[in-house]
C-alpha positions in Angstrom: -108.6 112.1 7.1 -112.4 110.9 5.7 -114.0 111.7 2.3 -116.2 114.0 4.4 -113.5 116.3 6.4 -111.7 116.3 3.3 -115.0 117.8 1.9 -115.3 120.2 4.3 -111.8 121.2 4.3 -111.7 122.3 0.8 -112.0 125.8 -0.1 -111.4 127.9 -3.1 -107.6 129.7 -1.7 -106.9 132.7 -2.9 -103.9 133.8 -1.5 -100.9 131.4 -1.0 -97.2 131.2 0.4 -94.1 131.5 -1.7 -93.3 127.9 -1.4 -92.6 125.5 -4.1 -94.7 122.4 -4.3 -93.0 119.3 -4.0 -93.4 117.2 -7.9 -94.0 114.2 -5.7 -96.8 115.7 -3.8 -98.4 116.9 -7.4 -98.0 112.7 -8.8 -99.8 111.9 -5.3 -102.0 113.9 -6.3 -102.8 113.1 -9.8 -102.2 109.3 -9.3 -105.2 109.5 -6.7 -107.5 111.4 -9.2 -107.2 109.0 -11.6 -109.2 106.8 -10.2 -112.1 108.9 -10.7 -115.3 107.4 -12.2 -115.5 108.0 -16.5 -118.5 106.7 -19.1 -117.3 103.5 -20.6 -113.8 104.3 -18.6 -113.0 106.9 -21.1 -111.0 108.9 -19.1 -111.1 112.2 -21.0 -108.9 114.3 -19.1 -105.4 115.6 -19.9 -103.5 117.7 -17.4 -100.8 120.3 -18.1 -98.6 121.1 -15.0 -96.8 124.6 -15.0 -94.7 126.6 -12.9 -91.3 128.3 -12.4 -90.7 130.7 -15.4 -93.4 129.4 -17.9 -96.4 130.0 -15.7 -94.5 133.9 -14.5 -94.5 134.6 -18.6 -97.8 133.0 -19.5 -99.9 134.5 -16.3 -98.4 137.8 -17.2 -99.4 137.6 -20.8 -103.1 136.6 -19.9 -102.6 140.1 -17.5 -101.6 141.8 -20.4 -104.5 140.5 -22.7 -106.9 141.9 -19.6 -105.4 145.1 -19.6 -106.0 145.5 -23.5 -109.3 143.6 -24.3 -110.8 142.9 -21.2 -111.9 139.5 -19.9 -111.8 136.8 -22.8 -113.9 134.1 -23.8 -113.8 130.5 -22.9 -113.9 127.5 -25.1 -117.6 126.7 -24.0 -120.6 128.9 -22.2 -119.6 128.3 -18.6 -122.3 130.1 -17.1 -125.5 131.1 -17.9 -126.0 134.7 -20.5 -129.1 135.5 -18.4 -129.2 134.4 -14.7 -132.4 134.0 -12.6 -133.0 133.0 -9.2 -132.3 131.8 -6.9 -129.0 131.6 -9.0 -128.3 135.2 -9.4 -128.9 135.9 -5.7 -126.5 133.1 -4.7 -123.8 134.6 -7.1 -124.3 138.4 -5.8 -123.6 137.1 -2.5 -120.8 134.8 -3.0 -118.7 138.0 -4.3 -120.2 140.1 -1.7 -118.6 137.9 0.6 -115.1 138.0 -1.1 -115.0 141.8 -1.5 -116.0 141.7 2.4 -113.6 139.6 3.0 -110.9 141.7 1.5 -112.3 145.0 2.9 -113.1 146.0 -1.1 -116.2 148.3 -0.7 -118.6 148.2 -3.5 -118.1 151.8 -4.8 -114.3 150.4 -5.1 -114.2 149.9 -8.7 -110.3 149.6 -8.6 -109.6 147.8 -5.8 -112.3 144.9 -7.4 -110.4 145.8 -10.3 -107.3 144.7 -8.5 -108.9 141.6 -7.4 -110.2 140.8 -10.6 -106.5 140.7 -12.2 -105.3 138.4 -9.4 -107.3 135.4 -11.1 -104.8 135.9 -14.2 -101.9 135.2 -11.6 -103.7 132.0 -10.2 -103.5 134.1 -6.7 -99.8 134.1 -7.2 -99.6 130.2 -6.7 -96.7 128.6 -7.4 -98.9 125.5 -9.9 -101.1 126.4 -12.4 -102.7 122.9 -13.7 -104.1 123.3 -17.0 -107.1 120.8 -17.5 -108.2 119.8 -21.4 -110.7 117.5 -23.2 -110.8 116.1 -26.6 -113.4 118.1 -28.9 -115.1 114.8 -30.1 -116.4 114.4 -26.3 -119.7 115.1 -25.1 -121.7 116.6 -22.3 -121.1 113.0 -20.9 -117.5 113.6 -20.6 -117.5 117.4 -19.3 -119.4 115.0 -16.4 -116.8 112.8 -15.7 -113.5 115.3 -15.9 -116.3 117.3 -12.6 -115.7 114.3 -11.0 -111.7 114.0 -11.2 -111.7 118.1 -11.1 -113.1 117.6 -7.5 -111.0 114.1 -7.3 -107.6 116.5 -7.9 -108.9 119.2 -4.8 -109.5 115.9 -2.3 -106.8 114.7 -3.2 -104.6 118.3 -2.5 -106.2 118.5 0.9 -105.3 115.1 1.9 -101.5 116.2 0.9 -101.6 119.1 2.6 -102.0 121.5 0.0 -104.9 124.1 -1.3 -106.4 124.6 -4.9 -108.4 127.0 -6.7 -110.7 125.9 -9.5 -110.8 128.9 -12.1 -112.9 129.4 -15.0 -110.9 132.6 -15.5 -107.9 130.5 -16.3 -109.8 129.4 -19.4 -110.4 132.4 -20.5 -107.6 132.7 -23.1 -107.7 128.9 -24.4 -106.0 130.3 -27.6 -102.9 131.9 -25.7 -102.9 128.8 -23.5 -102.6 126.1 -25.8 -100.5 128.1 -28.0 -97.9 128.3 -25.0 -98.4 124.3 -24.2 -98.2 123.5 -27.5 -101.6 121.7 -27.2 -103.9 122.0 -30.6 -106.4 125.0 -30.9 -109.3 122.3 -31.2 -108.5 121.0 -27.9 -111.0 122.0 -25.9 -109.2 123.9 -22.8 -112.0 123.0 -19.8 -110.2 125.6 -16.6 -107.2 126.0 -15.0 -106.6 125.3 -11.0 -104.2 127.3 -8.4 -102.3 124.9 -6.3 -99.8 125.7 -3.3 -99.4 125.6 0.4 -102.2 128.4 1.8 -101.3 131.5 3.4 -103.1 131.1 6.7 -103.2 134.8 7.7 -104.4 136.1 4.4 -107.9 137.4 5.2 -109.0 136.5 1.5 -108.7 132.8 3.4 -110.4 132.9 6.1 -114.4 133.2 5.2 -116.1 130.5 3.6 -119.3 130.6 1.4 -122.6 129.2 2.7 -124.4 126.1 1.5 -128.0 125.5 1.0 -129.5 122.7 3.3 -129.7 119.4 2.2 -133.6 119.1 2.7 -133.6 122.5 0.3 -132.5 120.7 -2.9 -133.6 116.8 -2.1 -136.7 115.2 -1.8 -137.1 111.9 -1.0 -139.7 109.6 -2.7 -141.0 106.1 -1.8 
């Protein structure tokens, strides 16, 4: 497989199959990754691996914290408090095409509800990967751990496997590091889904558009 069908082959899975993921495939995996470019060759990122029983308790605790409070808050501003275009058009229609997907019709409130919760449950994959930087690290750094982020979801594809990068993951750092036993300074950056894909889940089987390349470059001699 190339860099560029691996590239086009990854997609954010949201539905998966209940079967385990083998620990060698997930040290291919990271043992690729970690040859992803860093600043100075820091290397800032730290990776926590659950499954099994841990991640069935600590997915339903984040449900729970949902259920009560409502969405939580991140260790850092991951998006924007006031979105503009073309930004906020991209995003209405990046969920309009997931509801669509899923047959969820807008006036829905509790079946997007539903949806909603699912993040908290990593889609029901098997592998939750926790990923966490050192607090003394910059904006430098939240650079580099994009790069082995994406490095980790090549690397998936090319061992046959599926991810989901989720922000929501990281949406209850306290409760997550807490459970890990990681420090509340550490800084928790988001969690990833990771199992074989479920083929025949509709949730699958659209994928989100791209703007054209000659859209966002220009090319200056």
């Amino acid at each position: 497989m190339s860099v560029g069908e691996a590239l086009m082959r990854r997609k954010s899975t949201r539905a998966f199959l209940k079967k385990e993921v083998e620990r060698e495939k997930i040290i291919n995996i990271l043992n690729a990754a970690r040859h992803a470019p860093s600043g100075t060759n820091a290397q800032p990122w730290h990776v926590a691996v659950v499954s099994g029983k841990l991640k069935k308790s600590m997915t339903q605790e984040m449900q729970q914290q949902f259920e009560q409070k409502g969405a939580g808050e991140m260790d850092y501003n991951y998006y924007p408090n006031d979105w503009k275009e073309p930004y906020r058009k991209r995003r209405v229609e990046c969920g309009a095409a997931l509801y669509s997907a899923l047959n969820i019709e807008r006036r829905d409130r509790a079946g997007r509800l539903r949806q909603w919760q699912a993040n908290y449950r990593a889609f029901d994959a098997p592998v939750i990967l926790f990923f966490f930087i050192d607090p003394i690290m910059e904006k430098g750094s939240f650079l580099d751990y994009g790069m082995f982020i994406q490095s980790v979801m090549l690397a998936a594809v090319e061992q046959g496997l599926a991810t989901c990068a989720q922000a929501a993951l990281g949406q209850y750092p306290e409760l997550v590091k807490k459970t890990l036993g990681y420090p509340q300074e550490t800084i928790l950056i988001c969690g990833m889904a990771l199992g074989y894909e479920d083929p025949g889940a509709p949730v699958n089987n659209y994928r989100t558009t791209r703007i054209e390349v000659e859209k966002f470059t220009t090319f200056l001699e």
